[in-house]
C-alpha positions as CSV (number, residue, x, y, z in Angstrom):
1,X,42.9,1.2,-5.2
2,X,43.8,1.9,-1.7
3,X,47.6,3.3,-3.0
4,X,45.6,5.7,-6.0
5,X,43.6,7.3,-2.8
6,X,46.5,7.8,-0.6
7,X,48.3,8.8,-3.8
8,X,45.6,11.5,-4.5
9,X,45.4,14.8,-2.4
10,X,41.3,14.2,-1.9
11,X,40.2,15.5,1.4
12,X,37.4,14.3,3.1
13,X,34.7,16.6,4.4
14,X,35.0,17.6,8.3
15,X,33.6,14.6,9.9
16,X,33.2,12.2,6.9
17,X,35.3,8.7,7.2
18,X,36.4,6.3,4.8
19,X,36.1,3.0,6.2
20,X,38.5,0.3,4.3
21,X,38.3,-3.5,4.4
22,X,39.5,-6.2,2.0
23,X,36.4,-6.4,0.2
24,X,35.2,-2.9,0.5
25,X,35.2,1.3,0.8
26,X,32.6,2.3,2.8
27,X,32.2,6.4,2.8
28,X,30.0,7.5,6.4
29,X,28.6,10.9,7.3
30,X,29.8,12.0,10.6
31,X,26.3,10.8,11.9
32,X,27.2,6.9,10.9
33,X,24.7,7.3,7.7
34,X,26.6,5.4,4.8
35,X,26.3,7.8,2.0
36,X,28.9,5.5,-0.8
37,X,29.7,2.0,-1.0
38,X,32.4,0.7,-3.1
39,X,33.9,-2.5,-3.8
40,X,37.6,-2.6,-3.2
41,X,38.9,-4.9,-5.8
42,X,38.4,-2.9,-9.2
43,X,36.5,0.2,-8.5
44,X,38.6,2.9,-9.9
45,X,39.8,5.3,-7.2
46,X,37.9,8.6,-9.8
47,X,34.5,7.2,-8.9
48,X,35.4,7.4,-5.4
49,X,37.0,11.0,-5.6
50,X,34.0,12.4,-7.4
51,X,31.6,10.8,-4.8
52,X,33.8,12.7,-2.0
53,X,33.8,16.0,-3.8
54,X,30.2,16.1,-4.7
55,X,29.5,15.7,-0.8
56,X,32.5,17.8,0.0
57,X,30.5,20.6,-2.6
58,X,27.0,20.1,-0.9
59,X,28.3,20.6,2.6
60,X,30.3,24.0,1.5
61,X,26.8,25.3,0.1
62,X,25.7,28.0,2.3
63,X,21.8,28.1,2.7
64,X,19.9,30.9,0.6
65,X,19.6,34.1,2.8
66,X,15.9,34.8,3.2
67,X,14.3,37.9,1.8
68,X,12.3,39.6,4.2
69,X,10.3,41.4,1.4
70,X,9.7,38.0,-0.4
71,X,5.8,37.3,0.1
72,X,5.0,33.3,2.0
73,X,8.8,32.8,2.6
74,X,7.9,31.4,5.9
75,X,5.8,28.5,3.2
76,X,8.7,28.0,1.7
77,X,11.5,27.3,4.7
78,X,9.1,25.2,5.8
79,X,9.0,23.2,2.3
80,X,12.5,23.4,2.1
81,X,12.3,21.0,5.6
82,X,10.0,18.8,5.0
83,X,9.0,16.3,2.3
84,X,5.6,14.7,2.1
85,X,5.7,11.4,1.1
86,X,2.8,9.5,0.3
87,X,2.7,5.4,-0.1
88,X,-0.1,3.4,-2.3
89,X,0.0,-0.2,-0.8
90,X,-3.1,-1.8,-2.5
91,X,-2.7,-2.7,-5.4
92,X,0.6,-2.5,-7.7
93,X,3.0,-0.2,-5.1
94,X,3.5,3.6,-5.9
95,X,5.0,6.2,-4.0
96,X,4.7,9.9,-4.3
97,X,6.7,12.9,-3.5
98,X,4.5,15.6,-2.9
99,X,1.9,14.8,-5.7
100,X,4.5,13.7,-8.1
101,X,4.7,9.5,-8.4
102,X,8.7,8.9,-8.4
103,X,10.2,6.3,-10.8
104,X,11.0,3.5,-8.4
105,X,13.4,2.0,-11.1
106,X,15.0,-1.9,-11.4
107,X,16.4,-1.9,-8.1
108,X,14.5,-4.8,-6.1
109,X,16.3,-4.8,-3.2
110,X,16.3,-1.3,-2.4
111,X,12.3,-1.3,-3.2
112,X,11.9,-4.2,-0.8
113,X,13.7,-1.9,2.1
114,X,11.5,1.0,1.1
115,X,8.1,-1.0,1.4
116,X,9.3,-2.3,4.6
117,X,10.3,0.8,6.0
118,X,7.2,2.6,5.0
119,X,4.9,-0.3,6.5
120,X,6.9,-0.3,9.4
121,X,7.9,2.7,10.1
122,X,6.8,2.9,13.9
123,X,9.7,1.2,14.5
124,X,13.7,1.2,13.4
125,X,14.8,-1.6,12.0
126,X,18.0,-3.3,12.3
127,X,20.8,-4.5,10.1
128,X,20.8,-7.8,11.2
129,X,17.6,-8.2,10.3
130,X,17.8,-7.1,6.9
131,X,20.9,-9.3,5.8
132,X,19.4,-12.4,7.4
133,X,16.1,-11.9,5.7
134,X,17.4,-11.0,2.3
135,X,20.5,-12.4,1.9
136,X,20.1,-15.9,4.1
137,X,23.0,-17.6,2.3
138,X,25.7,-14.9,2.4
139,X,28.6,-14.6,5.0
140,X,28.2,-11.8,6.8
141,X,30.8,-9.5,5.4
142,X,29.0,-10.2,2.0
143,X,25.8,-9.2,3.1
144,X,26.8,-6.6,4.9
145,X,28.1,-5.3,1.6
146,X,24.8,-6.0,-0.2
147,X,23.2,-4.1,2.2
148,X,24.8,-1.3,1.8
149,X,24.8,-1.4,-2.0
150,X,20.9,-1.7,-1.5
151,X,20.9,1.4,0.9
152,X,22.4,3.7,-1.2
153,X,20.1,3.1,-4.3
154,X,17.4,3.5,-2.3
155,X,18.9,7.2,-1.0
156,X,19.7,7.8,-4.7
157,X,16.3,6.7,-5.5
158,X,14.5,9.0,-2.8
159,X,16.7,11.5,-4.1
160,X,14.4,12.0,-7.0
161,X,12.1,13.9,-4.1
162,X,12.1,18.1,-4.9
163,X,13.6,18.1,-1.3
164,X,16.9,17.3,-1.0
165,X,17.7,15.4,2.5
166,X,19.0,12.0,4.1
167,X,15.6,10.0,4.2
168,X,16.5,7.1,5.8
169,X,18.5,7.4,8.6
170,X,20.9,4.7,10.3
171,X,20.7,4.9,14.4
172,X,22.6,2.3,16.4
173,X,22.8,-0.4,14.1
174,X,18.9,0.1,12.7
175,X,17.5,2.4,9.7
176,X,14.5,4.6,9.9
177,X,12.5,7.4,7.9
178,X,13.7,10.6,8.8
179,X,11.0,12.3,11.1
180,X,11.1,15.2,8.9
181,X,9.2,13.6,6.3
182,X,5.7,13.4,6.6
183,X,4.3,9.8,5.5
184,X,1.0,9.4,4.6
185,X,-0.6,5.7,3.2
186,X,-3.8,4.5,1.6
187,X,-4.0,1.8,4.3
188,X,-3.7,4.1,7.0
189,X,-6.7,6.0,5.4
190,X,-8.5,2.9,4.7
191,X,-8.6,2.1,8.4
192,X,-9.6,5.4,9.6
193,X,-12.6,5.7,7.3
194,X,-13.5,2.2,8.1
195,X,-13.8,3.0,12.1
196,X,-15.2,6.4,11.7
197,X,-17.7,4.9,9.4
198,X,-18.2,1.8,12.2
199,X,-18.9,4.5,15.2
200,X,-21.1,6.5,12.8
201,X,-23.5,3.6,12.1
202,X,-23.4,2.6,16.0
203,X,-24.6,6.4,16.1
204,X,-27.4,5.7,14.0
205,X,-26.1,8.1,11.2
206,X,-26.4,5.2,8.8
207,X,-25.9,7.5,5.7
208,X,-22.7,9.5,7.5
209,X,-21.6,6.0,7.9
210,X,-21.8,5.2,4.2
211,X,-20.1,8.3,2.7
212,X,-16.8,7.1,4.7
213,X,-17.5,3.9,3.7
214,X,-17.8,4.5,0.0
215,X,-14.3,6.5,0.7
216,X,-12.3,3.5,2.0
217,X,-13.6,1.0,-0.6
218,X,-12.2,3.8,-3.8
219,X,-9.0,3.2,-1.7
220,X,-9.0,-0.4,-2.5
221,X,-7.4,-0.7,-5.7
222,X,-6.4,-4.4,-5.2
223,X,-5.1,-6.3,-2.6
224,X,-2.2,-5.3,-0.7
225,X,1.4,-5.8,-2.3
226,X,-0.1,-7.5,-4.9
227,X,3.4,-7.9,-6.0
228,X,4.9,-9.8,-3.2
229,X,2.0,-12.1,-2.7
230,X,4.6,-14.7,-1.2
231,X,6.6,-12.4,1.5
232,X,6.0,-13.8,4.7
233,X,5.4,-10.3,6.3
234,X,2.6,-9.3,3.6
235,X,0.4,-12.1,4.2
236,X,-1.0,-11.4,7.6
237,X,-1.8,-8.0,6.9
238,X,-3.3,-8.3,3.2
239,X,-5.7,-10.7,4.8
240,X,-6.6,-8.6,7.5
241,X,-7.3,-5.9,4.6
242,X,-9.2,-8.3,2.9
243,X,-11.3,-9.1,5.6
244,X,-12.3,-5.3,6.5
245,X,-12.7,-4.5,2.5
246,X,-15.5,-7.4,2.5
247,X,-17.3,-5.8,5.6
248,X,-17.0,-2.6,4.2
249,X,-18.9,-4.0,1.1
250,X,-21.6,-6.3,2.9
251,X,-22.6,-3.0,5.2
252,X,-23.5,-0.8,2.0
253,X,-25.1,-3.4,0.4
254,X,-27.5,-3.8,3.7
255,X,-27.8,-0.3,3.9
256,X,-28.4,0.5,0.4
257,X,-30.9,-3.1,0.2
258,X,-32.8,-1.1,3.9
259,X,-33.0,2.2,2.2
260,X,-34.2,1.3,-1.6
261,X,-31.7,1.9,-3.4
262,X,-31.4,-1.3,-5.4
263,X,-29.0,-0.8,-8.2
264,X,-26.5,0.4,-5.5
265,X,-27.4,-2.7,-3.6
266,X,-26.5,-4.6,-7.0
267,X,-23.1,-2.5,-7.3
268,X,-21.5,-3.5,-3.6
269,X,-22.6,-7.5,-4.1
270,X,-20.6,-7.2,-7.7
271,X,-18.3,-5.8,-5.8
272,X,-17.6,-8.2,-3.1
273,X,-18.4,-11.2,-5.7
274,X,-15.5,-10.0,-7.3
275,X,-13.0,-10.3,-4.2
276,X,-15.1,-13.6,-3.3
277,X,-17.0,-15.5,-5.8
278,X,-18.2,-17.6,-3.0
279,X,-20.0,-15.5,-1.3
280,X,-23.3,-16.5,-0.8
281,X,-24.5,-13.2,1.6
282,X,-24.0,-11.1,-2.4
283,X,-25.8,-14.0,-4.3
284,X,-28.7,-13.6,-1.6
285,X,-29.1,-10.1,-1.5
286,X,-28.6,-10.1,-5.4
287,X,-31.7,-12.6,-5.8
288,X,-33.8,-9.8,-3.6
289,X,-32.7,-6.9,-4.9
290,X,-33.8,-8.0,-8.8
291,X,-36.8,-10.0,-6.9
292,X,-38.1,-6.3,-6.2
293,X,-37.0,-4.8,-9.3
294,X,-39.4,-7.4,-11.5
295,X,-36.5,-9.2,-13.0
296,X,-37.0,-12.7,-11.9
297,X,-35.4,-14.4,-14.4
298,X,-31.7,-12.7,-13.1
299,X,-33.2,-13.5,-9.3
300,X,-33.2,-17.2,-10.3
301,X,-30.3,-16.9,-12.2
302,X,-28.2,-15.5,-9.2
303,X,-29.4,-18.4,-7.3
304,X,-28.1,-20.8,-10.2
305,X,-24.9,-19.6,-10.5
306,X,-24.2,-19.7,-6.3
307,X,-25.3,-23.4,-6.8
308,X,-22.8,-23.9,-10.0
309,X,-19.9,-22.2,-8.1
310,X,-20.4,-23.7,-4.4
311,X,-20.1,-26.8,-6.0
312,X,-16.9,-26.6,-7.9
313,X,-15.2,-24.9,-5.4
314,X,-16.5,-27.0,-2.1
315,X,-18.4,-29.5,-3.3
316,X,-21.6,-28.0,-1.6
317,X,-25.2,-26.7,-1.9
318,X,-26.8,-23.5,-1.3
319,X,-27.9,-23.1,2.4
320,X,-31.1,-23.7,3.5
321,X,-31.5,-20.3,3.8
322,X,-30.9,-19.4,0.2
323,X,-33.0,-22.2,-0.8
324,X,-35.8,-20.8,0.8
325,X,-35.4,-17.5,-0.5
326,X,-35.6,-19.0,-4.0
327,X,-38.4,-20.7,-3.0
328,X,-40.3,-17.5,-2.2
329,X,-39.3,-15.7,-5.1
330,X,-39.9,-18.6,-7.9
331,X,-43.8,-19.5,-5.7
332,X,-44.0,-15.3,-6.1
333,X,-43.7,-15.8,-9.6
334,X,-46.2,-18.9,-9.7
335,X,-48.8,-16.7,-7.9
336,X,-48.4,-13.5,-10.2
337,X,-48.8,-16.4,-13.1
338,X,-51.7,-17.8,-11.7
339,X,-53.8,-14.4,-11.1
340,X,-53.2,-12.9,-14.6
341,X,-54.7,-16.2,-15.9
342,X,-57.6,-16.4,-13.8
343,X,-60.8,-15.2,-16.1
344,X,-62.3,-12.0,-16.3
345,X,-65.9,-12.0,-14.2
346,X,-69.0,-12.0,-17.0
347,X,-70.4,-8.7,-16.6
């Protein structure tokens, strides 16, 4: 292929390289960013040429000349800057470019890069790092070529934004976000309603406290990357989100149990009996809550069911704790039995 390019008169944009090797054309921006990657041995020389002249087209474009009559034009430069992108982590992974959810297509490796790079994004992060961790058994000219392969379907997929720009950016040997776009994730929000809801009930604003709670837990769609459940670098962090949904879920329940409102009570122990069916806090607070709402029967009937499920999954029985409050409610019961039979006094 290398004899059809020389053979061709394509010109490379000011600044652009071609970079050859045995096993592959690599095309750079004058900034280092790879914008092509092409294998060597049997890529035709077209697909390279109309790569080159598509680039050498954009960079001949000149920008639109404003119109100073045109009402919110300074709304639109600004949109024609920046792209807001916003990342779901809980759950099945989505990402959406302002508003609009983008088709992430088949492309696992470039996906992997993205949620890495979105998760991470405080930080760049290098090549090296990327070829070792997903491509362990390739030499390094291999991987390096996988890489790049995986780098430009990920630009091609981000190129499905309304903004057209270089999104991730390669910087001495490490890829970041561009800083013009703004990144916005559910986890991120999660954590901030979760602490403004912690110093609001430290406050005493108990109900403030509980709207911002109620806020984070409709963020929780499911736990975090459901769909890498085995990456090593998910793990530490989809507990950690774990562990703040369930505290999120055991203050409303106390809160709503305090204030009366028992069905809502009922609603955040479902809640966090669904995320841990072991969690003997819900089964107690459910036995009180239908304790005070007359329905025994289901009070009992929570307690039987923490019994069943402690001991197929541990082996164990209720605490003493919950055995006492069964106690009270089922002696309750015996009580309110006992007066109803007791005889009417003879008038």
């Amino acid at each position: 292929m290398e004899k059809e390019m020389r053979e061709s008169s394509m010109k490379l944009p000011t600044g652009y390289q071609l970079e050859r090797d045995p096993d592959m054309l690599v095309l750079r921006r004058p900034d280092g960013v790879v914008v092509g990657a092409f294998s060597a041995r049997g890529m035709a020389a077209e697909v390279v040429r109309r790569t080159v002249e598509e680039i050498a087209r954009q960079e001949r474009r000149e920008p639109e000349t404003p119109n100073p009559d045109a009402p919110n034009q300074g709304s639109r430069r600004l949109d024609a800057v920046h792209s807001t992108l916003r990342a779901r982590f809980f759950g099945h992974f989505e990402l959406l470019c302002d508003d609009e959810i983008l088709n992430l297509g088949p492309n696992s490796r470039a996906l992997t890069i993205l949620k890495y790079l979105l998760a991470n994004r405080g930080r760049p992060v290098s090549q090296d790092h990327l070829m070792g961790w997903l491509w362990p058994e390739s030499n390094l000219k291999k991987a390096r070529w996988s890489l790049n392969s995986a780098i430009h379907g990920l630009r091609k997929l981000l190129n499905g934004c309304s903004v057209s720009m270089n999104y991730v950016l390669l910087d001495e040997g490490s890829y970041r976000l561009s800083s013009e776009i703004i990144v916005s994730t559910d986890v991120d929000e999660f954590d901030e309603r979760y602490e403004r809801g912690r110093r609001l009930e430290q406050t005493g604003e108990a109900a403030e406290a509980a709207i911002e709670y109620e806020k984070a837990i409709e963020l929780y769609r499911g736990d975090y990357l459901v769909e890498d459940l085995y990456e090593d670098w998910t793990m530490v962090e989809r507990e950690r989100l774990a562990n703040a949904y369930m505290d999120i879920v055991g203050r409303l329940a106390v809160h709503y149990m305090e204030n009366g409102q028992l069905r809502e009570c009922v609603r955040c122990c479902y809640r966090a009996l669904e995320k841990d069916r072991c969690h003997e806090d819900s089964y107690r607070l459910l036995m009180r809550c239908y304790a005070q709402m007359g329905q025994l029967s289901s009070a009992v009937r929570q307690y039987r069911m923490c019994e069943q499920i402690l001991g197929q999954e541990y082996g164990t029985s209720p605490s003493p704790e919950t055995r006492s409050l069964l106690y009270s409610i089922t002696m309750g019961e015996a009580r309110s039995e006992d007066r109803s039979r007791k005889p009417l006094p003879l008038s």
